[in-house]
Residue frames as qw, qx, qy, qz and C-alpha x, y, z in Angstrom:
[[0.554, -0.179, -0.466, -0.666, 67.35, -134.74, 192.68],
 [0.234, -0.216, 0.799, -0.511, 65.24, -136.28, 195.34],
 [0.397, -0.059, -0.911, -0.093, 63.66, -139.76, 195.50],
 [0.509, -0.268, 0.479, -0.663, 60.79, -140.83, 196.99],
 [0.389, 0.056, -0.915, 0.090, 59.48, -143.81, 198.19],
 [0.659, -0.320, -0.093, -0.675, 55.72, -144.62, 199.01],
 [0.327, 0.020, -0.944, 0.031, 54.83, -147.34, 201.56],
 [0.322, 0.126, 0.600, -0.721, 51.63, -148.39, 204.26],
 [0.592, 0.132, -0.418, -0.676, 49.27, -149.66, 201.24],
 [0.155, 0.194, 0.963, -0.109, 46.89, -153.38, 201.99],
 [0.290, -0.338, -0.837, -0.317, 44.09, -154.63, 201.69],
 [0.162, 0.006, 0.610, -0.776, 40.98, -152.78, 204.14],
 [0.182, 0.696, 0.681, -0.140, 37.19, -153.06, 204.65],
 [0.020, -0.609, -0.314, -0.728, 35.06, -150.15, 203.48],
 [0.211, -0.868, -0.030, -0.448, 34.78, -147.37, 206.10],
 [0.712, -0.591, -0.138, 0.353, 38.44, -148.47, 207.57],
 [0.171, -0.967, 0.085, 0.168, 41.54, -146.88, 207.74],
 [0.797, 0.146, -0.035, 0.585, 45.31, -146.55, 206.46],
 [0.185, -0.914, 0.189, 0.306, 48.10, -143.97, 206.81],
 [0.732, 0.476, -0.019, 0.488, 50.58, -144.08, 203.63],
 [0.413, -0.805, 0.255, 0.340, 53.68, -142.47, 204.29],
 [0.748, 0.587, 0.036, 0.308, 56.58, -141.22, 201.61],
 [0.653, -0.600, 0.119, 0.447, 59.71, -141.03, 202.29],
 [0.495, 0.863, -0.084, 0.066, 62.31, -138.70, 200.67],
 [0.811, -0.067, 0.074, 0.576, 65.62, -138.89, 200.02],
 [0.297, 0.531, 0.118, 0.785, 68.28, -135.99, 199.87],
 [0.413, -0.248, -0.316, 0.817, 68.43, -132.29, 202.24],
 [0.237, -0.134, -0.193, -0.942, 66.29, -129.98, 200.54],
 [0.117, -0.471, -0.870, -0.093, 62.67, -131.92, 201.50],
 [0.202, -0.560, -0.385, 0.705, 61.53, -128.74, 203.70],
 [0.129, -0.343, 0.204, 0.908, 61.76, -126.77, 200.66],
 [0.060, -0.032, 0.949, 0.306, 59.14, -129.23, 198.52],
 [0.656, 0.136, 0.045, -0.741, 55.80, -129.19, 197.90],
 [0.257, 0.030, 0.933, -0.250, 54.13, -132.99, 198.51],
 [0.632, 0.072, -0.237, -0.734, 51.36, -134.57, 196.11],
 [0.438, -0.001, 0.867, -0.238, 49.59, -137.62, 196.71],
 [0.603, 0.229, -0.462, -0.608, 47.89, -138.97, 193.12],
 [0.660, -0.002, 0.730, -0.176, 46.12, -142.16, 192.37],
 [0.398, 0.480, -0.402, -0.670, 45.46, -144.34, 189.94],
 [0.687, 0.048, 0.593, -0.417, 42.91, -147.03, 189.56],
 [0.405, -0.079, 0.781, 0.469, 42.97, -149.96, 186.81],
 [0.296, 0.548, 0.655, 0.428, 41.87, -148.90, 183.34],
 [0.067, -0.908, -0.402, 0.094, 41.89, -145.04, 184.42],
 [0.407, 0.760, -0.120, 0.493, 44.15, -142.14, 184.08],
 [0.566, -0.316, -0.489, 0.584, 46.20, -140.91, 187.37],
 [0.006, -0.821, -0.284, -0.496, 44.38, -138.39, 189.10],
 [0.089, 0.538, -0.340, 0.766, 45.09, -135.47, 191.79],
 [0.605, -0.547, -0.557, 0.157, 44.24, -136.58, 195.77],
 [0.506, -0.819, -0.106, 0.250, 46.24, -134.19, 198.13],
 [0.570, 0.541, -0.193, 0.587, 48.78, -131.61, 197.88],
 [0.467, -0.821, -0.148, 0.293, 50.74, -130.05, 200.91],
 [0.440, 0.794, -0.258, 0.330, 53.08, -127.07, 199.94],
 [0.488, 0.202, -0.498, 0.687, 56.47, -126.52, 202.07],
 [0.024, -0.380, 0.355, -0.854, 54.32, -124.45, 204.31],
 [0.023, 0.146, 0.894, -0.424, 52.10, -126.71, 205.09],
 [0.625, 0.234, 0.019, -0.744, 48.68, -125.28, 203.07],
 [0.337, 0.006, 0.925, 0.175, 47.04, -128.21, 201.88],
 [0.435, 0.226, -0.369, -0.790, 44.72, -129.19, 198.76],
 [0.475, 0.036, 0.849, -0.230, 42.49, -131.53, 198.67],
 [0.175, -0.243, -0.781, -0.548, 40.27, -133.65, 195.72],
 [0.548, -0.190, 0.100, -0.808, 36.80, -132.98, 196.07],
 [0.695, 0.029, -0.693, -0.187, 36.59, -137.11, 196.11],
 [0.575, 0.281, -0.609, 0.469, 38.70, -136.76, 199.37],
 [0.066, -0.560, 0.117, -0.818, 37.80, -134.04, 201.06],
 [0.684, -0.359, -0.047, -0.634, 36.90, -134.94, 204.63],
 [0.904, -0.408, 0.067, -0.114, 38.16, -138.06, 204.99],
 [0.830, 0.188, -0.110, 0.513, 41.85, -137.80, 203.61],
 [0.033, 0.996, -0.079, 0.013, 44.73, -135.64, 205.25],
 [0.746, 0.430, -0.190, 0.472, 48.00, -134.87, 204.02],
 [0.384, -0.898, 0.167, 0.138, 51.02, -133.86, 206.63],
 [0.785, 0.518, -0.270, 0.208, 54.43, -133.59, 206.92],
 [0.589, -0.800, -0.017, 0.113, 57.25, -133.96, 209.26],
 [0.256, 0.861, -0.412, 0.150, 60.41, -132.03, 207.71],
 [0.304, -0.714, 0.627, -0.074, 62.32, -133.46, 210.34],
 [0.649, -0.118, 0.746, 0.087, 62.21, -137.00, 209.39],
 [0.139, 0.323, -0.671, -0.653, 61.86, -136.19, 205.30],
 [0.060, -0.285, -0.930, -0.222, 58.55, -138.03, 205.12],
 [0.465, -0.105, -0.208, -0.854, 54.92, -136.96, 203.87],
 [0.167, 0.194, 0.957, -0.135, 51.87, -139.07, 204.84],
 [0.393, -0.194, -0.436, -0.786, 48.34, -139.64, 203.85],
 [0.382, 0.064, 0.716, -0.581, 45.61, -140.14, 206.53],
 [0.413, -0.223, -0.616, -0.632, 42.95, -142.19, 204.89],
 [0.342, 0.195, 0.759, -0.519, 39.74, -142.60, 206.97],
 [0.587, 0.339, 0.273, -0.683, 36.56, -143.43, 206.33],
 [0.103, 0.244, -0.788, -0.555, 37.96, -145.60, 202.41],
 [0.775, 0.195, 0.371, -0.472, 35.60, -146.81, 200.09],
 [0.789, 0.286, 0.441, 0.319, 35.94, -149.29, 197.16],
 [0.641, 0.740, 0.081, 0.188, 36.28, -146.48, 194.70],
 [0.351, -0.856, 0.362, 0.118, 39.79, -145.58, 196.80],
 [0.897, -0.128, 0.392, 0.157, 40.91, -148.49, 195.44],
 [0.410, 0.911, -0.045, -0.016, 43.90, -147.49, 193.61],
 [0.667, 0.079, -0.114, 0.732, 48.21, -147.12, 193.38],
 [0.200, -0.979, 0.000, -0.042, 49.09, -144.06, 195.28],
 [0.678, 0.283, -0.015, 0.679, 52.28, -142.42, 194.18],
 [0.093, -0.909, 0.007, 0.406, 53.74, -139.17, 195.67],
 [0.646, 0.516, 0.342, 0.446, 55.07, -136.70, 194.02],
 [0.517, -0.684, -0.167, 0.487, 57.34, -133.34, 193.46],
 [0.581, 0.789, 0.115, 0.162, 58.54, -130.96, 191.48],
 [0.351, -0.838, 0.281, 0.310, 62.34, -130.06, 191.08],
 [0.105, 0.448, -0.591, -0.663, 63.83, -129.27, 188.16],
 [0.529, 0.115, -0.564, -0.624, 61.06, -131.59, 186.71],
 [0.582, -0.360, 0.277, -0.675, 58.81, -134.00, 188.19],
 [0.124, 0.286, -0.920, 0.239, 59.85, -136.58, 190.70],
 [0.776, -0.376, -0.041, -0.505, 57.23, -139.29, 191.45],
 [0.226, -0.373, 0.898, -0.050, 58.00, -142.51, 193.57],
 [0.310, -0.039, -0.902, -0.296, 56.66, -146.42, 192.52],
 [0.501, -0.187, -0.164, -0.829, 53.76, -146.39, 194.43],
 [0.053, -0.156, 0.947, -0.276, 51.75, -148.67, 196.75],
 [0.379, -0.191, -0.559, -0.712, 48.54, -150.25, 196.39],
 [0.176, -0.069, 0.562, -0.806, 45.47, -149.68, 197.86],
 [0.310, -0.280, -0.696, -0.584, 42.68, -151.81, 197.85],
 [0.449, -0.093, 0.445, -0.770, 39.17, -151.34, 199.94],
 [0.707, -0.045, -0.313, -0.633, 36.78, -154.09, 199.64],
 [0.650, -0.327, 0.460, -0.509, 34.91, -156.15, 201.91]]
């Protein structure tokens, strides 16, 4: 089973920037589909970015535009361009995976406000 492990979350202004990055544990990562969820206090955890093993990505319509999800196989780690972040970004951002049932890491928090 592989492990992940979110990190690159602080504190920004409104309309700066971050890159989150998740690291995986384990040999198979290449094979994986990559989600990026959030979840803001007193809300439910919702869907942000998804990148499959080939590299198609999904995006939230929240996102779209200013967030982008890659990956570099070779070093076993996903990331999450954020540009542009407003308050309502403000949130825990956990990746996630499916294999044999679904693997999230602990998440890192992201807050925007001025």
């Amino acid at each position: 089973q592989v492990q992940l492990v979110e990190s690159g979350g602080g504190l920004v202004q409104p309309g700066g920037s971050l890159r989150l990055s998740c690291a995986a544990s384990g040999n198979i990562f290449s094979t994986i589909p990559v989600a990026w969820h959030r979840q803001a206090p007193g809300k439910q955890r919702e869907f942000v970015a998804l990148i499959s093993s080939r590299g198609t990505t999904t995006y939230a319509n929240s996102v779209k535009g200013r967030f982008t999800i890659s990956r570099d196989n070779n070093k076993n780690t996903a990331y999450l361009q954020m540009n542009s972040l407003k308050p309502e970004d403000t949130a825990v951002y956990y990746c996630q995976t499916v294999l044999s049932g679904t693997v999230w890491g602990q998440g890192t928090q992201v807050t925007v406000s001025s």
